[in-house]
Wavefront OBJ file of the C-alpha trace (Angstrom):
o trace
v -51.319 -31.921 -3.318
v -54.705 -30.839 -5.015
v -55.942 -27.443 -5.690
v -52.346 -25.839 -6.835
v -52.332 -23.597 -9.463
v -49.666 -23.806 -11.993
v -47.389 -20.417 -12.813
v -44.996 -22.002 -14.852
v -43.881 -24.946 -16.339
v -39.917 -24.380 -16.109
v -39.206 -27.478 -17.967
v -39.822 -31.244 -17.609
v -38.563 -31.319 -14.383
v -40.165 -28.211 -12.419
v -42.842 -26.319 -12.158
v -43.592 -23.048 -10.568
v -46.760 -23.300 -8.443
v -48.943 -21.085 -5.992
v -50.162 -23.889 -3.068
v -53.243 -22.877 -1.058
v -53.261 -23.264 2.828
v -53.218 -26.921 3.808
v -52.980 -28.434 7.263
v -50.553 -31.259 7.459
v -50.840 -34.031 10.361
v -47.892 -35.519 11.301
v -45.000 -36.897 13.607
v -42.475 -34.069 14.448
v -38.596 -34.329 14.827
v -36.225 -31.468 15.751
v -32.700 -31.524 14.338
v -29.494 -29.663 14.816
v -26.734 -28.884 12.678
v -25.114 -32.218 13.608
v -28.348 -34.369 12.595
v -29.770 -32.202 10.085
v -28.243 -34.592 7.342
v -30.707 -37.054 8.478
v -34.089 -35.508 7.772
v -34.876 -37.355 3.863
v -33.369 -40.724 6.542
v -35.841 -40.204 9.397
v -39.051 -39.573 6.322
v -38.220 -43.201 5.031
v -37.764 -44.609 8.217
v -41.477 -42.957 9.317
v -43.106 -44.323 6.087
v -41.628 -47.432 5.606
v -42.135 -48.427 9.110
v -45.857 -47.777 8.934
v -46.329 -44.249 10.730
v -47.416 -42.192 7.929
v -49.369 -45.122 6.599
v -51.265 -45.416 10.190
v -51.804 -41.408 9.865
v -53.498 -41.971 6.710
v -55.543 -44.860 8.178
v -56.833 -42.712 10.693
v -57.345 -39.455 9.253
v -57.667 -39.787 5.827
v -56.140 -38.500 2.712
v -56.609 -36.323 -0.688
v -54.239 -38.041 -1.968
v -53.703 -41.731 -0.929
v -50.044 -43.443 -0.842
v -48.543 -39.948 -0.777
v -46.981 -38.430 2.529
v -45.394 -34.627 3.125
v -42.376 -33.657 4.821
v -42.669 -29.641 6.142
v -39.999 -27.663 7.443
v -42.371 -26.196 10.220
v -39.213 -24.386 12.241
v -36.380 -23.177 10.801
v -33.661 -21.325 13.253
v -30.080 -20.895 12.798
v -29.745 -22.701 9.362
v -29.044 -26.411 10.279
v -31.005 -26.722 12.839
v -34.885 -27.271 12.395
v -37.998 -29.185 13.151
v -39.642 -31.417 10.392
v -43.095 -33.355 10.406
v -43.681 -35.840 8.224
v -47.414 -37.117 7.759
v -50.195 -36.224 5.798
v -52.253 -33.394 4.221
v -55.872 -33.310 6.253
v -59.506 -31.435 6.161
v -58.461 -28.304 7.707
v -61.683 -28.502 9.399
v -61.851 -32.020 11.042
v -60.958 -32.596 14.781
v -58.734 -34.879 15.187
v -59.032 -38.270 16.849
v -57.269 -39.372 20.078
v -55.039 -42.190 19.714
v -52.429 -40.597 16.936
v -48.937 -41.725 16.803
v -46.346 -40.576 19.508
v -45.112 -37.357 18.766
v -47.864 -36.224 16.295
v -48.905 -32.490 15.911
v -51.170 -30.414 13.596
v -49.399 -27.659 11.454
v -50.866 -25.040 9.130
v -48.785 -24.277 5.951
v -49.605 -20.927 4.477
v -50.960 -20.514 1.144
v -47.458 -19.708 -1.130
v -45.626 -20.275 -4.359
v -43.166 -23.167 -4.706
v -40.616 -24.218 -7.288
v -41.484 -27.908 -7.496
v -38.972 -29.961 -8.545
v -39.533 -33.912 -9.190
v -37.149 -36.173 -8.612
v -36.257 -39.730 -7.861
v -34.899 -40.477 -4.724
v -31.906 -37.620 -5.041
v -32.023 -34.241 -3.229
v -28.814 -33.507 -4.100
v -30.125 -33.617 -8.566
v -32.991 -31.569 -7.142
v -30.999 -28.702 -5.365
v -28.515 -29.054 -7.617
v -31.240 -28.095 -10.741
v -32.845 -25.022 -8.387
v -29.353 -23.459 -6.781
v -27.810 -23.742 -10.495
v -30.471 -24.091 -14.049
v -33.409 -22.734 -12.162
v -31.758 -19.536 -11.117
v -30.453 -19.367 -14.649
v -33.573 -19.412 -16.133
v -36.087 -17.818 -14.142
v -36.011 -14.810 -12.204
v -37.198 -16.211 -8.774
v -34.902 -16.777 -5.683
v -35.672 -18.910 -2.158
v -38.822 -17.066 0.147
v -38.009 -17.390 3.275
v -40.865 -16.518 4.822
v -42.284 -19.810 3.458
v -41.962 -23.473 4.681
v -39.836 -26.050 2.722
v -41.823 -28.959 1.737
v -40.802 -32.404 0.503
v -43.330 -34.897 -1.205
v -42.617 -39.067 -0.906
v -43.637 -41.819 -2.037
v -45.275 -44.927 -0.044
v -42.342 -46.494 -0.805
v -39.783 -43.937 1.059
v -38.747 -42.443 -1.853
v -38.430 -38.407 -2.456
v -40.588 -37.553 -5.826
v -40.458 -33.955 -4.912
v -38.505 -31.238 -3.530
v -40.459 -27.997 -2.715
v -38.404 -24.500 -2.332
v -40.729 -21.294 -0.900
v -39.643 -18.947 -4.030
v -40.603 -15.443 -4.984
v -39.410 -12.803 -7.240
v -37.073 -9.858 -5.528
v -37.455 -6.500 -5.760
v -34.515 -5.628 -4.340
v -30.998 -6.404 -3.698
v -32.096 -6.811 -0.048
v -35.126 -9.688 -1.108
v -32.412 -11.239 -3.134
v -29.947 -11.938 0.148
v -32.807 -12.876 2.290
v -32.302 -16.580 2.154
v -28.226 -16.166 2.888
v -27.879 -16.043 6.372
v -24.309 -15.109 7.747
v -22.193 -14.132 10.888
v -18.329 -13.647 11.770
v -17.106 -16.720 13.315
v -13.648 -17.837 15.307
v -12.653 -21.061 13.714
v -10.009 -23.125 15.368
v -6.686 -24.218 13.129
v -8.443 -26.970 10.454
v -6.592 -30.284 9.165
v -7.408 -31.825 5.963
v -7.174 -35.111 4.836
v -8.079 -36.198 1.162
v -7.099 -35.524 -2.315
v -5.621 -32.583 -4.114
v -4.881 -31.908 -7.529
v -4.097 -29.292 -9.785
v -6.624 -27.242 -10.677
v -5.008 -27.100 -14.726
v -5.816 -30.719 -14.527
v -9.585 -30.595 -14.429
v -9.779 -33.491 -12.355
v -13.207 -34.716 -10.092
v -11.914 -34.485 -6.803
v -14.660 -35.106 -5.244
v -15.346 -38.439 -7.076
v -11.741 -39.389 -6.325
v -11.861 -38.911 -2.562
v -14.955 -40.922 -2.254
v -13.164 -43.517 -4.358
v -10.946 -43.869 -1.105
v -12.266 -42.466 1.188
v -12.651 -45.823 3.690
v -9.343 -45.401 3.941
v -9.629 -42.223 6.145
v -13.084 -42.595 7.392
v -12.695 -45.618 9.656
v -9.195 -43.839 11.389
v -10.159 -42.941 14.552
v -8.563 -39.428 13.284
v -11.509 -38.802 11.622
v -14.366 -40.492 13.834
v -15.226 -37.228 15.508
v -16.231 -35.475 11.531
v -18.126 -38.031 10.479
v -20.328 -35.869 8.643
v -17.917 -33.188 7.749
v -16.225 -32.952 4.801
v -13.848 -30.193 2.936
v -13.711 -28.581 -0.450
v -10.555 -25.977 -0.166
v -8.267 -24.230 -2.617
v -4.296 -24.646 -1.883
v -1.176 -22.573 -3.424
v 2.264 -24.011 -3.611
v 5.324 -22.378 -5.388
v 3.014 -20.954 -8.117
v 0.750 -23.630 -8.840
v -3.308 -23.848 -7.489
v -4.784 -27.264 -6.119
v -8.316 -28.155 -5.828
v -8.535 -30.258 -2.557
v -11.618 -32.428 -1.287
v -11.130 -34.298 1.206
v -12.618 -35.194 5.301
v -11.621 -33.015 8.171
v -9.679 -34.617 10.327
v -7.932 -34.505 14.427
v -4.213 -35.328 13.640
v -2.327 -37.026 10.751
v -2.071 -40.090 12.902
v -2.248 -42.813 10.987
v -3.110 -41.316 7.420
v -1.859 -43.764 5.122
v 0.774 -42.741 2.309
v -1.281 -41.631 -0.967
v -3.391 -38.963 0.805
v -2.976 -35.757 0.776
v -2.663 -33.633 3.941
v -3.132 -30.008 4.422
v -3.330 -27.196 7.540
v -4.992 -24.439 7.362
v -4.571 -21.714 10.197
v -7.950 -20.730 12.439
v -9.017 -17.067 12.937
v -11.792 -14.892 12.236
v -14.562 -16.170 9.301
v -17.269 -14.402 7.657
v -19.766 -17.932 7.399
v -22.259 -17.804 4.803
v -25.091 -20.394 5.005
v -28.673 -20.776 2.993
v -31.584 -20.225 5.260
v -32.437 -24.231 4.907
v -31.271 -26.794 2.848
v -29.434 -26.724 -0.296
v -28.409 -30.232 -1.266
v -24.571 -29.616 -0.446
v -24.702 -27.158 -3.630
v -22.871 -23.956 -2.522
v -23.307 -22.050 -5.835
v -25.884 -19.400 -4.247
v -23.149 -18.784 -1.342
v -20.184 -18.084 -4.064
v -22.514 -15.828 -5.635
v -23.529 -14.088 -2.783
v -19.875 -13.584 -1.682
v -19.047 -10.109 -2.763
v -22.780 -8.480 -1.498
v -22.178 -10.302 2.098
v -18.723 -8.637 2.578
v -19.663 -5.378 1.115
v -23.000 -5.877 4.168
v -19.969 -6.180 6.972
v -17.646 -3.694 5.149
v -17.807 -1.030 8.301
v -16.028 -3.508 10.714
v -14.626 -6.129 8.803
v -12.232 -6.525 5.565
v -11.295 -9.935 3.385
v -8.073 -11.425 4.619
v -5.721 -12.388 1.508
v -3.710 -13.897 3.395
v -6.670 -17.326 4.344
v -7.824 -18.830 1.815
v -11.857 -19.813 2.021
v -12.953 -22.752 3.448
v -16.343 -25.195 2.131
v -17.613 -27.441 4.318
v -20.266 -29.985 3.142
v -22.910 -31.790 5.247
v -23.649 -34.914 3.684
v -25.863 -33.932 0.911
v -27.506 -31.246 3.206
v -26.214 -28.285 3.894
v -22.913 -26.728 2.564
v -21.798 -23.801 3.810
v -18.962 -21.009 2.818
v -16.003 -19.511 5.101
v -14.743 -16.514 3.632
v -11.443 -15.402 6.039
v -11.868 -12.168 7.488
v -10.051 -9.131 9.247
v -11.141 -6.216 11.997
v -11.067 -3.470 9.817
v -8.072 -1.424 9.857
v -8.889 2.322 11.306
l 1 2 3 4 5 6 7 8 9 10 11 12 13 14 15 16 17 18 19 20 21 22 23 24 25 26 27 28 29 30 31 32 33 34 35 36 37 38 39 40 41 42 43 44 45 46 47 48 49 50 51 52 53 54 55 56 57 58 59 60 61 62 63 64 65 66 67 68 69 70 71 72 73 74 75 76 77 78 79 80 81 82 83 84 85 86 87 88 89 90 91 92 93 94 95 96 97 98 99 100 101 102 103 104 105 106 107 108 109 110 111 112 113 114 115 116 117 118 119 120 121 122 123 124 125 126 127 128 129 130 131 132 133 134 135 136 137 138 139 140 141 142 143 144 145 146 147 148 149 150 151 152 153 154 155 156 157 158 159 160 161 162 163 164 165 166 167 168 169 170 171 172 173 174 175 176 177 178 179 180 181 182 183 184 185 186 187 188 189 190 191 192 193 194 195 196 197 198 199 200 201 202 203 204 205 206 207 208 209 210 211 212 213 214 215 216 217 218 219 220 221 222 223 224 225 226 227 228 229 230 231 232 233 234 235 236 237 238 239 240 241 242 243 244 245 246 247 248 249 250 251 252 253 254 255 256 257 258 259 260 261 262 263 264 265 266 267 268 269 270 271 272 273 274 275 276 277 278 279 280 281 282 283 284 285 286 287 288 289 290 291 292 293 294 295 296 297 298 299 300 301 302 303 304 305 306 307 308 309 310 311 312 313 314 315 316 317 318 319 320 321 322 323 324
């Protein structure tokens, strides 16, 4: 994107930029918490099919073979509407003829974290929910638009979070959105260790995890899967695994777990966050003490992560009404 100004060079990954407005041209999609996993799917698909190329063809470019993906709505976290196209003359009017389902959306001037990449949101968000916080003061704006930069060949090169500095505890919880949920009694299917062993759970579950994925057990949470802690007769387990509808079928060698329903304090980032959950676990304590007049931790439920296919994890902290 031209005329950015650069704040900071973090490192040799990211740098800290302030963007000018820009008007961005492109195809709009809307997506849900159930198809937000598909938004970095549905940019390929738009440039490698020739949409974003046409755009270009017909409107022009400042920077040629490069296409933007904006967050341009962004509700209930999960669910959000994304254009993909290309930076244009603010001024211009715009032809007739444009590709179905194109709009015109100005992007407020702002300052980003940019973060480049190849191909793998999850490195990115990994580097700005973990190193970046670590070692720079800013957290996620959001007031701003998330913005992703690709490559003519589909490809992610850059992942752009809204960041600014806060002055408050209040600025620093502003991209954590929560609310007290009912959850309904939760099965688990996948692989649990001890956590004294140190082992990669999460690499060994998607080892195997055809072996669950294909029941039709498991058809229904497709997208789901689980990252819980489990205590038995004095020892803790770290357990990864898919959610699941019944044991029915589960083969011998996986590991099955239920965990009771009830009341959940759910703590989600105001957009994406790569399936990292490291700004939820740190906002943990600040977000109880927020609901501390009606509601208390339960000690008795253990928390629940849930992780949205390299989207959009998301923290269940088990709750009680308050006593008194």
């Amino acid at each position: 994107m031209a005329e950015q100004r650069v704040v900071q060079a973090v490192n040799g990954q990211c740098d800290i930029v302030d963007i000018p407005p820009r008007r961005v041209v492109g195809v709009q999609v809307r997506f849900d918490a159930e198809t937000a996993h598909n938004v970095f799917w549905v940019a390929r698909k738009l440039i490698l099919d020739g949409t974003a190329a046409l755009l270009e063809e017909l409107l022009g470019s400042p920077n040629p073979g490069e296409y933007i993906g904006v967050v341009t709505e962004l509700g209930r976290p999960g669910c959000l509407t994304y254009v993909v196209g290309v930076v244009v003359d603010g001024g211009r009017e715009l032809p007739e003829g444009l590709p179905d389902g194109a709009v015109s959306v100005i992007c407020p001037e702002g300052r980003y974290a940019l973060v480049r990449t190849k191909g793998d949101q999850m490195q990115a968000y990994d580097f700005l929910v973990k190193g970046f916080r670590e070692d720079t003061p800013y957290v996620c704006d959001p007031g701003l638009p998330p913005l992703h930069l690709y490559g003519a060949d589909g490809e992610l090169v850059v992942v752009g979070e809204p960041v600014r500095v806060p002055r408050d505890e209040d600025e620093r919880l502003a991209a954590i959105h929560w609310e007290v949920v009912s959850l309904p009694q939760i099965r688990f299917a996948g692989i649990k260790r001890p956590m004294s062993a140190g082992d990669d759970v999460i690499g060994l579950f998607f080892a195997i995890q055809s072996r669950v994925r294909g029941l039709p057990c498991a058809e229904l949470f497709q997208q789901d899967y689980l990252g819980i802690p489990y205590y038995e007769a004095g020892q803790s387990y770290s357990c990864f695994g898919a959610r699941v509808s019944s044991f029915e079928g589960i083969p011998e060698g996986i590991d099955t777990i239920t965990k009771p329903g009830g009341l959940f304090l759910h703590l989600m980032d105001h957009g994406l966050n790569g399936d990292n959950p490291t700004r939820l676990t740190d906002a943990r304590g600040a977000v109880l003490a927020r609901v501390s007049d009606a509601y208390e931790h339960d000690p008795s439920r253990d928390d629940l992560y849930r992780f949205r296919l390299g989207m959009a994890a998301s923290l269940f902290v088990a709750v009680k009404p308050k006593a008194g």
